[in-house]
Structures are given as C-alpha cells and as structure tokens.
MARDODREN-921969 format. One record per residue (C-alpha): residue number from 1; z, y, x. Coordinates in steps of 0.25 Angstrom, whole numbers. Each point is the difference from the previous one (the first is absolute). Last residue first. Example, Ala and Ser with C-alpha at 12.3 -4.5 7.8 and 13.67 -1.06 7.14 Angstrom:
+-----+-------+-------+-------+
! seq !     z !     y !     x !
+-----+-------+-------+-------+
!   2 !    29 !    -4 !    55 !
!   1 !     2 !   -14 !    -6 !
+-----+-------+-------+-------+
// end
This chain:
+-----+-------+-------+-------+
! seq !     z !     y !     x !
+-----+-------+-------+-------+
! 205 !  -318 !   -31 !   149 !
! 204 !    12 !     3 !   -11 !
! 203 !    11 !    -8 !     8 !
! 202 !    -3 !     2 !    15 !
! 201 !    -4 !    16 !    -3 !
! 200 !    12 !     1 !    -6 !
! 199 !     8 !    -7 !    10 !
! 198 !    -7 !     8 !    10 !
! 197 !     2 !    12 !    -6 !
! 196 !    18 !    -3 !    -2 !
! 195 !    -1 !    -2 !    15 !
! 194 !    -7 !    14 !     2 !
! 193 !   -13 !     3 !     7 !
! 192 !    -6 !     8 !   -12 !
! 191 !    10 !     8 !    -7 !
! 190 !     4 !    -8 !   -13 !
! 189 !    -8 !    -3 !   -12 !
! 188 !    13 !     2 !   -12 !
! 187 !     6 !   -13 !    -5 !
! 186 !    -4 !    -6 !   -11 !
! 185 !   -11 !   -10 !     8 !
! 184 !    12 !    -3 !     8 !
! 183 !     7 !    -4 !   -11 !
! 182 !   -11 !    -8 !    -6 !
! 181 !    -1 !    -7 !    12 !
! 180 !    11 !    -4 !     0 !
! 179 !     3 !    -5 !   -13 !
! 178 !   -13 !    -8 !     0 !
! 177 !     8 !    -7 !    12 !
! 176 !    11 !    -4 !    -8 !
! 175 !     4 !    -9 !    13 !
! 174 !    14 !     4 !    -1 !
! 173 !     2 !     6 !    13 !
! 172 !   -14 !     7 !    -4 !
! 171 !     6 !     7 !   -11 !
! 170 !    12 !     5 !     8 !
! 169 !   -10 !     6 !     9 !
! 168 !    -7 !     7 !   -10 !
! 167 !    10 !     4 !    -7 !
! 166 !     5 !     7 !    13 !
! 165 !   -12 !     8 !     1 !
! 164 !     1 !     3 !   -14 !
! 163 !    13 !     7 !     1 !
! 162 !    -2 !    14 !     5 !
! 161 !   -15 !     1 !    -4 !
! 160 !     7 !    -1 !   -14 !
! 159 !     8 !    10 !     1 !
! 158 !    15 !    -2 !    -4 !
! 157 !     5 !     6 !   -14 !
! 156 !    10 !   -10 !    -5 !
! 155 !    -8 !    -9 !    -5 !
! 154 !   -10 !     1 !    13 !
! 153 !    15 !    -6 !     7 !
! 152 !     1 !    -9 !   -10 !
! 151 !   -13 !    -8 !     3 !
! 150 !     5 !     0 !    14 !
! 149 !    12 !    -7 !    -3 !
! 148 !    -4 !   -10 !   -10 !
! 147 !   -12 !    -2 !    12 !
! 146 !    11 !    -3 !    12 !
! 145 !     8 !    -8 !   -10 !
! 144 !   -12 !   -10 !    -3 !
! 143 !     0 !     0 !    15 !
! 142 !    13 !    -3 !     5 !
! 141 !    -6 !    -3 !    18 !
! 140 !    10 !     7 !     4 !
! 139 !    -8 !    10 !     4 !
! 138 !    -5 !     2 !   -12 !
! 137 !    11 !     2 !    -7 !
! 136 !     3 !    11 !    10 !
! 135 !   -11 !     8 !    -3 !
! 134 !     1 !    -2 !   -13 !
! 133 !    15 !     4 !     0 !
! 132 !    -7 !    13 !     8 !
! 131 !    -9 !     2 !   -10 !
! 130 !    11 !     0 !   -12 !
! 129 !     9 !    10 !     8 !
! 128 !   -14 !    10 !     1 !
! 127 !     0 !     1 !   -14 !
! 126 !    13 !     3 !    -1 !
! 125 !     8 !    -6 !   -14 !
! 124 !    15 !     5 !     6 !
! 123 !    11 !    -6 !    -8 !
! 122 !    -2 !   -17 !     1 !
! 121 !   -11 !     5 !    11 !
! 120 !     7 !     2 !    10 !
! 119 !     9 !   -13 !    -3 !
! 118 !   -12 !    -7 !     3 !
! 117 !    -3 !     7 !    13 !
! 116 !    12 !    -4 !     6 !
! 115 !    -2 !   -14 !    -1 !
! 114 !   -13 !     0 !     3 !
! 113 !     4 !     8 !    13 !
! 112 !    10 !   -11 !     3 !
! 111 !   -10 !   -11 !    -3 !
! 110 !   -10 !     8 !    10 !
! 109 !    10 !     1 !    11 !
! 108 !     6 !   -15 !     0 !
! 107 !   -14 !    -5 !    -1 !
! 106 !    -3 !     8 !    13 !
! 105 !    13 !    -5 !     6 !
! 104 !    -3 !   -11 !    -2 !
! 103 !   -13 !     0 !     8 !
! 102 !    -3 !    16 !     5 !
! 101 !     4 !    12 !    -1 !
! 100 !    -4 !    12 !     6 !
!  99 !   -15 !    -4 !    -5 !
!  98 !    -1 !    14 !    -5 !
!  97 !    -3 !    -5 !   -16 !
!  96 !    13 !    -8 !     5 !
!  95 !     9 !    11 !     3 !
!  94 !    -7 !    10 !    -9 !
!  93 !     4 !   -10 !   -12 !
!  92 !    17 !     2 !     4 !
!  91 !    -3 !    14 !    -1 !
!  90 !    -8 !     2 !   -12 !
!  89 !    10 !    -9 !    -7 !
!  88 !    12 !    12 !     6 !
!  87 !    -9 !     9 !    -8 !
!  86 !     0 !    -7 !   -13 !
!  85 !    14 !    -3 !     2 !
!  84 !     2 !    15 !     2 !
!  83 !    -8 !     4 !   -13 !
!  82 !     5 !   -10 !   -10 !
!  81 !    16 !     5 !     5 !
!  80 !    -4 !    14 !    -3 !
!  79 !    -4 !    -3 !   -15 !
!  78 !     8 !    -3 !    -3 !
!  77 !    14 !     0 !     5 !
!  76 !     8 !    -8 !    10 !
!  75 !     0 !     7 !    12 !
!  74 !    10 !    -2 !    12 !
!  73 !    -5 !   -15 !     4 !
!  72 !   -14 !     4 !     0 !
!  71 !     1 !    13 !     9 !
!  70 !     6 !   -11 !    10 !
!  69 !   -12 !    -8 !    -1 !
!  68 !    -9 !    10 !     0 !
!  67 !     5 !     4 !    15 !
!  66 !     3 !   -14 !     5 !
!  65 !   -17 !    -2 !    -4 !
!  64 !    -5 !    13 !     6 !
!  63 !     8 !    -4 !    15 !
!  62 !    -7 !   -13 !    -2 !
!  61 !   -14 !     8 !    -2 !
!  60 !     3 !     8 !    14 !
!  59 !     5 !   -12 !     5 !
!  58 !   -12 !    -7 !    -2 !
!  57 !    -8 !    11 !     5 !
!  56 !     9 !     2 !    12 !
!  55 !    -2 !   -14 !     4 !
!  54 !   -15 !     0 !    -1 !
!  53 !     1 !    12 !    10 !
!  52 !     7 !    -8 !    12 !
!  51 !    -7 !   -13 !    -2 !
!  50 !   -12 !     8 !     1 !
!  49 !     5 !     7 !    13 !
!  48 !     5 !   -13 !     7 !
!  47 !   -13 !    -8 !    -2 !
!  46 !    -6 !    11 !     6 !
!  45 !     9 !     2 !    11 !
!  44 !     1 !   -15 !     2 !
!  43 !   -14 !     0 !     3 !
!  42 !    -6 !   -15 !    -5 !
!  41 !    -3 !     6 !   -13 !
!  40 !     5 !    -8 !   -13 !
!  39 !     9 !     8 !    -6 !
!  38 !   -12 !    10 !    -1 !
!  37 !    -7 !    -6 !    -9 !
!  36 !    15 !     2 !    -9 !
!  35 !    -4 !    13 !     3 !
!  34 !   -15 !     0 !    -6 !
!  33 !     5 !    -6 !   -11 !
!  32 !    10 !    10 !    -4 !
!  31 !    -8 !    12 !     3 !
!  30 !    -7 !     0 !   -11 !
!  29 !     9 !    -1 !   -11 !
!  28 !    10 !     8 !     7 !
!  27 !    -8 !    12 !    -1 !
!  26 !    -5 !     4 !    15 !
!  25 !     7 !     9 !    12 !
!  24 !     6 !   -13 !     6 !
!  23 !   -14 !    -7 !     0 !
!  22 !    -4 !    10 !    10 !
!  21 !    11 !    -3 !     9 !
!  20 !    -4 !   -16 !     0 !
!  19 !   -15 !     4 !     3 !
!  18 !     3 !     9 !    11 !
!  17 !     9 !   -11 !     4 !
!  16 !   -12 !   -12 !    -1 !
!  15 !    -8 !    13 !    10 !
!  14 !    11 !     1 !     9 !
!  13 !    -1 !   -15 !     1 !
!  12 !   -14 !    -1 !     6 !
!  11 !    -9 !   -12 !    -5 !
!  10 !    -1 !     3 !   -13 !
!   9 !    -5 !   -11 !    -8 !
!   8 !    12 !    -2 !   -11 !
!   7 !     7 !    14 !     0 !
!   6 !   -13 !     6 !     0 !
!   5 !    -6 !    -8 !   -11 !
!   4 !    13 !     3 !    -8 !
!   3 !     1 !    15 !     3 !
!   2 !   -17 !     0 !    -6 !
!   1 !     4 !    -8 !   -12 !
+-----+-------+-------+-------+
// end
C-alpha cells in the first residue's frame, strides 16, 4: 500500500523508482500490481523498468511451462505423469492468479490448467490438486464444481481452514448466503486486521 501511494502522489520521480525497485525484491503476488501501477507513470524510465521486470517474470514462468511440457511428452507412467501435469496446472493458474494473463488469453490459461489438473487427479488424489481446480472453477465462474472440489480436497486430507475461505466465496457466487456465513463462522478467528477478520466480523456482527 505504501509503494503504491508513492508511486501515485509522489511528486519526485526518484522516489516512484525507489518504489518500482522495491517492488522488484517482493513475492510476485505483491509486486505484480504495484508494477503494472507503474506502467502507467509519465517517466519513461519508470514505466521502462516495470515493463522490464514484468517480462522476466512471465518469461521465467513460460520458461517453467516449455520445461513440463517436454518432461510431459517422455513420461508416461503413473504415477509420474499425475504429478508433472499437476504442476504444469499450477503454472498455467500462476499466470492468471498474477494477473499475467489477461482477456482470452486468461480464459485460455485457466481452461488449460483445468485441464491438466483433472488428468492429475485421474492418478494422484492431492489434496492441494483439488483446491487449486476450486480455485480455477471459481474463476471461471463453474461454481457447483468449485465446491465438488473443494469438498474433495478436505476428503482427502486438506485442512479445513485451507478450503473454507473459498467455500465461502463459492457460496456467495451462488446466493447460498446461510452457506457462507456458516463457512466463515467454521473457520478459525483470524489475526485481527486481516481481510478474512473483516469478513468475519462483517458476517457474524
């Protein structure tokens, strides 16, 4: 919040780079948004550095993705073959849940990782598999499958507190609002200042 306020309100330009190379040193989730901020600067330096580091981390991933695939086309045992498309599906989610892809190409993405992560789970019955095809059910607005999946993924051993959040948010796509607020009520108080606190809060007060 604090490098996004600098880079909109700052008047000196060394301060919006400062901001801009501190971004580079943070996870990508964070940094993400605050870079494409950036895009929009008037300094063409600035603008020049985020486009810069954005590419690399989509090429980094798209590097990731040519490498699975290739180990995915010389193996063909189970349950080796579950595992890399499981992770090649984590790749292709990372590029939107990063906001790397966007418009068809997001829907492209997230059907691919769909995809991938179904034939995962034909062999490999991970817990964390069945979150992230919640996840991406979700996302593409495929809500009773969002839940089918996330209930499997306590089934087979996930934490509740890992999957209720998104329950919650399923349920509330679906206007089941008792749901929800069950959920949340389910789920573990979280530390005070949090989003998931305030949604708690908001529900149960």
């Amino acid at each position: 919040g604090g490098l996004k306020a600098i880079l909109k309100h700052a008047s000196e330009p060394n301060k919006r780079l400062s901001a801009v190379m501190s971004a580079r040193h943070m996870s990508d989730a964070r940094a993400i948004p605050i870079l494409k901020l950036a895009l929009k600067d008037l300094e063409d330096d600035i603008r020049l550095l985020a486009y810069s580091t954005l590419d690399g981390k989509e090429t980094k991933i798209n590097e990731k993705i040519s490498q699975y695939q290739q180990e995915i086309t010389l193996t063909s045992t189970q349950p080796e073959l579950g595992k890399l498309q499981g992770q090649l599906a984590e790749l292709y989610w990372e590029l939107s849940y990063l906001g790397l892809a966007q418009g068809a190409l997001k829907s492209y993405v997230l059907e691919k990782a769909e995809l991938l992560a179904l034939q995962s789970v034909e062999h490999v019955k991970a817990p964390a598999t069945f979150v992230l095809l919640g996840r991406i059910c979700l996302s593409l607005n495929k809500y009773p499958q969002a839940l089918t999946h996330l209930t499997h993924a306590t089934e087979f051993g996930m934490a509740q507190r890992h999957v209720l959040p998104y329950k919650a948010e399923v349920a509330f796509y679906m206007s089941l609002l008792d749901d929800c607020k069950r959920y949340l009520n389910e789920l573990p108080k979280q530390p005070e200042g949090s989003e998931l606190r305030h949604l708690q809060e908001y529900w149960h007060g």
